[in-house]
C-alpha positions as CSV (number, residue, x, y, z in Angstrom):
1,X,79.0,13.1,-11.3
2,X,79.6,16.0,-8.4
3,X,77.1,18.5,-7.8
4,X,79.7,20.7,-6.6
5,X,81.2,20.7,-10.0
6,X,80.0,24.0,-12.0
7,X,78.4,24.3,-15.7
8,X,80.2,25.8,-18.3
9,X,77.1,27.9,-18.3
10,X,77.3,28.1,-14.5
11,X,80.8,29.7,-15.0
12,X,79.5,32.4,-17.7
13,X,76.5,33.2,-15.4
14,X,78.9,33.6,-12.5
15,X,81.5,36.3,-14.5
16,X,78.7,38.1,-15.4
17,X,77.4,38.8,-12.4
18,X,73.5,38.6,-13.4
19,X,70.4,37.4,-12.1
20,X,69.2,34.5,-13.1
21,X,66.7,34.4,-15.7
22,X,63.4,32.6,-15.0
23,X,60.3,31.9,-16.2
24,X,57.1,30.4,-14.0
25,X,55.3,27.5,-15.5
26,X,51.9,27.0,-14.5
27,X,49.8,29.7,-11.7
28,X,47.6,27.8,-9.5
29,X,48.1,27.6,-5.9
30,X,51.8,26.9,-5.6
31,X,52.6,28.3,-9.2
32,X,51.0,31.9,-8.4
33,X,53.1,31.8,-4.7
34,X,56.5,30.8,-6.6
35,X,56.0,33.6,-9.3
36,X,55.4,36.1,-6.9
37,X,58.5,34.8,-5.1
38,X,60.8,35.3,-8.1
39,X,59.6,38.8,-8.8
40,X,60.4,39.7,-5.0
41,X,64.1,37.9,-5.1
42,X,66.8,39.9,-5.4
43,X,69.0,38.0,-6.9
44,X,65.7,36.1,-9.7
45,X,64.3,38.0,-12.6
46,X,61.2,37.0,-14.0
47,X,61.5,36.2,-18.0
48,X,58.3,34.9,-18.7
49,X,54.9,33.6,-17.5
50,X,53.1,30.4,-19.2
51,X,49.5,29.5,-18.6
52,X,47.1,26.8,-19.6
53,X,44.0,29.3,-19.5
54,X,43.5,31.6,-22.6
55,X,41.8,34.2,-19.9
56,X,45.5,34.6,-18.0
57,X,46.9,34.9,-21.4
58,X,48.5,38.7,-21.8
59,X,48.0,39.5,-18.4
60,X,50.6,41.1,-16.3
61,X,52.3,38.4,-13.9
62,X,52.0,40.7,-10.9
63,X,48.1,41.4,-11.6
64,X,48.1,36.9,-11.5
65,X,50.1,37.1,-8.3
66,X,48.2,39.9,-6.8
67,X,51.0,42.4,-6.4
68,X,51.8,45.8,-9.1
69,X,52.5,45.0,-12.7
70,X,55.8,43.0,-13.1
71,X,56.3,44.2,-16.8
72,X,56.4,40.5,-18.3
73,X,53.1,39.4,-19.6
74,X,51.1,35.3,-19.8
75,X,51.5,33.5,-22.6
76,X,49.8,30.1,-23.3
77,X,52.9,30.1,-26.2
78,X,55.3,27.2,-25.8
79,X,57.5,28.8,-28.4
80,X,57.3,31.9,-26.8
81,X,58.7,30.3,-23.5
82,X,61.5,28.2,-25.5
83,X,62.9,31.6,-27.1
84,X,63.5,33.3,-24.1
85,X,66.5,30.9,-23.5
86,X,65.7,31.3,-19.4
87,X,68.7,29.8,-16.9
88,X,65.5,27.9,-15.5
89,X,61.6,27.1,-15.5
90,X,59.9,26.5,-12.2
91,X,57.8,23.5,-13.6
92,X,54.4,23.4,-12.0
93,X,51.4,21.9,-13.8
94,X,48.6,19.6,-12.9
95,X,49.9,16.9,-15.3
96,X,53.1,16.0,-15.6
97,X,54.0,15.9,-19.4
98,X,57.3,14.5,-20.6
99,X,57.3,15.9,-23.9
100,X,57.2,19.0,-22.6
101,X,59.9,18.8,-20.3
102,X,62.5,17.3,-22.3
103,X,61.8,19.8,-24.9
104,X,62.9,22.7,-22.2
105,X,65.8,20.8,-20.9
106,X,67.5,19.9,-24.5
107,X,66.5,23.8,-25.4
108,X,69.3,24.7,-22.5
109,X,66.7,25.8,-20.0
110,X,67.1,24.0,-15.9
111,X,64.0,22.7,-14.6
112,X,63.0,22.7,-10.5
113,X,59.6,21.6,-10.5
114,X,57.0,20.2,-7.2
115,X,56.0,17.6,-9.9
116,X,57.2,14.2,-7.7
117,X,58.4,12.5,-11.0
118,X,62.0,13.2,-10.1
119,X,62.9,12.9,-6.3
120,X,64.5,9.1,-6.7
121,X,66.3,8.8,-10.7
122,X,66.8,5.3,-9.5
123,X,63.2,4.8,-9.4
124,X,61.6,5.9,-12.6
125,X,60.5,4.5,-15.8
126,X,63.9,3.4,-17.4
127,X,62.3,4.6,-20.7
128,X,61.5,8.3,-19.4
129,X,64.9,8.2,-16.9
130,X,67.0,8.0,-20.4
131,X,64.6,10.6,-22.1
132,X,65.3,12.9,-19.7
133,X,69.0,12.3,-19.1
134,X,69.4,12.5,-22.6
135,X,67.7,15.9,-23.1
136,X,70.1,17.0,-20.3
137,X,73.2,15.9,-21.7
138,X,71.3,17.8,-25.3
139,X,70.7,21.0,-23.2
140,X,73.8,21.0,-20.6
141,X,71.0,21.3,-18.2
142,X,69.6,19.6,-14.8
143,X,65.9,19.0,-13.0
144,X,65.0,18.7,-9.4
145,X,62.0,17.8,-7.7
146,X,61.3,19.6,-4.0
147,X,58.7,21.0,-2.0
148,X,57.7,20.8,1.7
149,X,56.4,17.2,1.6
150,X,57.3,15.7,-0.6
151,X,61.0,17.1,-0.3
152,X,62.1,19.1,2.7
153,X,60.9,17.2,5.4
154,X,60.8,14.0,3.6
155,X,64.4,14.5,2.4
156,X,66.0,17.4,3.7
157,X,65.5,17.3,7.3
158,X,66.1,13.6,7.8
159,X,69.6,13.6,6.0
160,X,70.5,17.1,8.6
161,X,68.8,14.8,11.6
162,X,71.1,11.6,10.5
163,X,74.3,14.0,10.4
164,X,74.6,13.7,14.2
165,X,73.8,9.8,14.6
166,X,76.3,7.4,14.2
167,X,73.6,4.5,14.5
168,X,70.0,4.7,13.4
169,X,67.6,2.2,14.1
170,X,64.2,3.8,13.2
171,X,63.1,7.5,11.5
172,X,59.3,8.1,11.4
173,X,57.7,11.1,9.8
174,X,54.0,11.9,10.9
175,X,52.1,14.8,8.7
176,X,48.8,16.4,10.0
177,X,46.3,18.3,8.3
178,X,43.0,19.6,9.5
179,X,41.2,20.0,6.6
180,X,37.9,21.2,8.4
181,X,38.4,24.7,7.3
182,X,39.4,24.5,3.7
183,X,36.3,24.8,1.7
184,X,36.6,22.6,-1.7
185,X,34.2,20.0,-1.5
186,X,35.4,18.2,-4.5
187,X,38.6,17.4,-3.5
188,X,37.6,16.5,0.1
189,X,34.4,14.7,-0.7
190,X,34.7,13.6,-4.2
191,X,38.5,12.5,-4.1
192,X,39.6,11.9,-0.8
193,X,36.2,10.4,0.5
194,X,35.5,12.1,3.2
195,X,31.8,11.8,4.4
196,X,31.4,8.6,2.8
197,X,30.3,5.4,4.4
198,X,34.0,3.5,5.6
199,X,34.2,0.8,3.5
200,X,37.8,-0.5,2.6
201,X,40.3,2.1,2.1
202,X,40.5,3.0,-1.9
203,X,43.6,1.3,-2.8
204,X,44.4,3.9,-5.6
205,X,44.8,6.3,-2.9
206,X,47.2,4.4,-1.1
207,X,49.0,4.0,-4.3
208,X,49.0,7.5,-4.9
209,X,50.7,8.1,-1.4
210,X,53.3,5.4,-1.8
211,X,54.4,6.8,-5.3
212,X,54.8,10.0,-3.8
213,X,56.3,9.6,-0.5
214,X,58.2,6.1,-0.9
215,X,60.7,7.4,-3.7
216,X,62.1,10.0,-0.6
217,X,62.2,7.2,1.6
218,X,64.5,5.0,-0.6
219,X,67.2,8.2,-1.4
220,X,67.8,8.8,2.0
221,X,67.9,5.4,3.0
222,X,70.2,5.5,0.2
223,X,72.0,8.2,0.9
224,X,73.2,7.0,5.0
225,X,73.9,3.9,2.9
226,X,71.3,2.0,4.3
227,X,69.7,0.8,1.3
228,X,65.8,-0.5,1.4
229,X,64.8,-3.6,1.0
230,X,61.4,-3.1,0.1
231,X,58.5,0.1,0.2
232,X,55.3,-1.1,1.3
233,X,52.0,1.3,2.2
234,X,48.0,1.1,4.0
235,X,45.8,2.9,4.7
236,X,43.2,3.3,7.6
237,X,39.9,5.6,8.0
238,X,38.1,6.5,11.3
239,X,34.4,7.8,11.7
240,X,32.9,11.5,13.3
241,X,31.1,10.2,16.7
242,X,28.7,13.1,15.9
243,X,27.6,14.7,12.8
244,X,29.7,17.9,12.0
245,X,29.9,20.8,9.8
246,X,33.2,22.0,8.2
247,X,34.1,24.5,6.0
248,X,33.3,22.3,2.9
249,X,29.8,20.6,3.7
250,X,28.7,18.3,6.3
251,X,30.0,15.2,7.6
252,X,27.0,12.9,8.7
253,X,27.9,11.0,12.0
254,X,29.5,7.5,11.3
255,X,31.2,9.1,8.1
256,X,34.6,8.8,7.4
257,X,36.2,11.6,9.1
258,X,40.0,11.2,8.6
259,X,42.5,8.9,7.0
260,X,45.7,8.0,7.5
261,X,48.1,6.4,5.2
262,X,51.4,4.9,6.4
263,X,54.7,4.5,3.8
264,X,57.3,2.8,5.3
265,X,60.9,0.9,3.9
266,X,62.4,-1.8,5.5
267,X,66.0,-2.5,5.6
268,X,67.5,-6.0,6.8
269,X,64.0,-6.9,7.3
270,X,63.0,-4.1,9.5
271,X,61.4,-1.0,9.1
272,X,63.7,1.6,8.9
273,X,62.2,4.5,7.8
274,X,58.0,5.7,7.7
275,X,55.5,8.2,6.6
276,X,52.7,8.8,8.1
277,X,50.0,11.2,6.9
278,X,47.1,11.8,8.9
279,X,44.6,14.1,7.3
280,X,41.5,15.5,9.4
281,X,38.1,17.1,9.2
282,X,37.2,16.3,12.8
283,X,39.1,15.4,16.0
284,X,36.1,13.3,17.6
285,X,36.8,10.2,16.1
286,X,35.1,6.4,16.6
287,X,39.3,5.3,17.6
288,X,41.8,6.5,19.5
289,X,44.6,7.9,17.3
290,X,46.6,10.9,18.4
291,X,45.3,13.9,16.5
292,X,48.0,16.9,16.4
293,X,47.9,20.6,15.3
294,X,48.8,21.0,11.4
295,X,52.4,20.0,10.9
296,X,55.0,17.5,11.3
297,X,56.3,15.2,13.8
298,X,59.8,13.3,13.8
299,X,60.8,10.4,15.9
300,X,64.6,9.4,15.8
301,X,65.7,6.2,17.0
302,X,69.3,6.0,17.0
303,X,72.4,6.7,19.2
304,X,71.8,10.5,19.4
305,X,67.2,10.1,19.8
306,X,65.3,13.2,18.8
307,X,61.3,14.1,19.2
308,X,60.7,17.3,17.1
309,X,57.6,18.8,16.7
310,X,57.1,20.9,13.3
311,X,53.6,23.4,13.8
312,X,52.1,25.6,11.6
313,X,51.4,28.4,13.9
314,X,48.6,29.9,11.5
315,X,44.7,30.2,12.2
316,X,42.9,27.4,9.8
317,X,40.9,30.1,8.4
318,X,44.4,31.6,7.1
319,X,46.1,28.0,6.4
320,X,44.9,28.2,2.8
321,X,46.3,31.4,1.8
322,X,49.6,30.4,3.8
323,X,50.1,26.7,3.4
324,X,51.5,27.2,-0.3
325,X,54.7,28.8,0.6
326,X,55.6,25.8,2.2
327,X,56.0,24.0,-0.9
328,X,57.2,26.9,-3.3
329,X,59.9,29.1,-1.7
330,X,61.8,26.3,-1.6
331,X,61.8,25.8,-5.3
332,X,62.2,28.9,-5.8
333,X,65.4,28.9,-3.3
334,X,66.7,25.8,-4.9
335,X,67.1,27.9,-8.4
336,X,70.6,29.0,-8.1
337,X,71.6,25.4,-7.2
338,X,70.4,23.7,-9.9
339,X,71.6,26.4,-12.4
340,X,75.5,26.0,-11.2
341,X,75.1,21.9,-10.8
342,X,76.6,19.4,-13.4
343,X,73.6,18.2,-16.0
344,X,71.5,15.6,-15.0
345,X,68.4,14.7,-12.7
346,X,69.4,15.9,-9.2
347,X,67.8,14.8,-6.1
348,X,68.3,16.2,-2.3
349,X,71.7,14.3,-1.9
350,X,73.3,15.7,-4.6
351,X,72.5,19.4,-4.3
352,X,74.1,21.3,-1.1
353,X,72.4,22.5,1.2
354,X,69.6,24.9,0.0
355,X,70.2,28.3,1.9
356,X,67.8,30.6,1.0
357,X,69.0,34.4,-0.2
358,X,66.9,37.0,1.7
359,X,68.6,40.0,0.9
């Protein structure tokens, strides 16, 4: 089925000349940055707002996004959100719920969503693949999963970077985060197991990685027809030499100070493609791994090599209040692409090029 080919509701939308109707699903971190991003687009109006919390419920979605009064009001109302009959729903909730999603879809409503359920159709569940292809053949709709990471530089920027080789013999992807600034000690000492005693890496985490990262791995390897032949993930931790305070407690000295957690695919029996995340609460460390800035890093092996450096040029202090536009602008740039595609679930290889609209 081509992407390039539009809707019949892509066609309508077109001779009208309208903006496309949307409506925000969910307002925590990335959720409030996407709505404010829709309210601001020029070319995006905002048709509704749906919350889990009853105290967001029939507030104004500019008070939720911290800008003046947007004129559409919260509702915690999945009816309400079904009758407004948007063009799309930017899908971001904690849990991913599939009820919910194939109910929008067969009600004629496109989903992009920074869930990761959706980045590799090939992948998933056959069970839940068919429910959702089904509600989108009901609906004459389409979801997409994207983001920063998973997404663009998991998917987007390799496939541009393999444009200009005619041979690729390796692609590695290394993500860095200092975390010693962001100050939620639950998530950085309850889940991640930071200041804990090293003992052998929690395999569910490594899981959790894998399920998120190795689905991008297998569509572009995929997609330069380089197929893999298997996904495979670890995980490593490394100890503070000294005992150090951070933004979200204190990290004894012989704690577990940062992980890291490779994904990588093989094809022909070699590895082909990797991700590496490398998240950080300290840089003095009991081994010798090389600690970068916050950002990305990309290695390409092949017959036109590349060494890229991706930084976040942003204070740490500010990283919080900047890091989620990463991950929503480009869902909410990916809108008018998944509005005007053919139904279905559509990953990074089937949608052109996202170019954002910044007029």
């Amino acid at each position: 089925m081509s992407s390039n080919t539009l809707s019949d509701s892509a066609v309508q939308r077109t001779s009208a000349v309208r903006p496309y109707r949307v409506v925000q699903w969910a307002t925590g971190n990335i959720g409030t940055r996407s709505l404010r991003g829709v309210i601001e687009h020029s070319n995006l109006e905002l048709a509704g707002v749906y919350v889990h919390s009853a105290d967001k419920a029939g507030r104004d979605a500019g008070e939720l996004c911290g800008i003046d009064d947007a004129g559409v009001v919260a509702t915690t109302s999945i009816d309400d959100v079904i009758g407004l009959a948007a063009d799309c729903v930017l899908y971001m909730p904690r849990q991913f719920d599939a009820d919910e999603v194939c109910r929008i879809l067969a009600a004629g409503s496109n989903i992009v969503t920074t869930r990761g359920e959706f980045h590799y159709p090939a992948g998933m569940d056959p069970a839940l693949r068919e429910r959702i292809e089904a509600a989108c053949r009901t609906g004459g709709t389409s979801i997409h999963s994207t983001g920063s990471s998973p997404g663009f530089v998991t998917e987007a920027l390799p496939l541009v970077l393999s444009s200009i080789q005619r041979r690729l013999n390796h692609l590695a992807i290394s993500e860095f985060a200092d975390l010693s600034q962001r100050n939620s000690p639950g998530i950085l000492f309850d889940v991640m197991g930071f200041g804990l005693t090293p003992t052998d890496f929690d395999e569910n985490r490594i899981a959790h990685v894998k399920s998120n990262f190795g689905p991008s791995l297998q569509l572009v390897a995929e997609s330069i027809g380089m197929p893999l032949d298997s996904v495979d993930a670890h995980g490593e931790l490394a100890t503070t030499r000294t005992t150090v305070q951070i933004a979200a407690g204190t990290l004894e000295a012989g704690t577990v100070a940062a992980q890291r957690i490779t994904v990588s695919g093989k094809h022909a029996g070699r590895e082909l493609l990797s991700f590496c995340a490398t998240w950080y609460c300290s840089s003095e460390l009991d081994v010798d791994w090389k600690i970068r800035d916050t950002g990305w890093h990309i290695d390409v092996d092949g017959d036109a090599p590349l060494d890229i450096d991706l930084r976040f040029p942003i204070p740490l202090e500010r990283m919080s209040e900047t890091a989620p536009a990463y991950t929503a602008n480009r869902a909410v740039n990916a809108i008018p692409s998944v509005c005007d595609a053919a139904p279905g679930i559509l990953t990074t290889h089937d949608l052109p090029q996202i170019v954002a609209d910044l007029s």
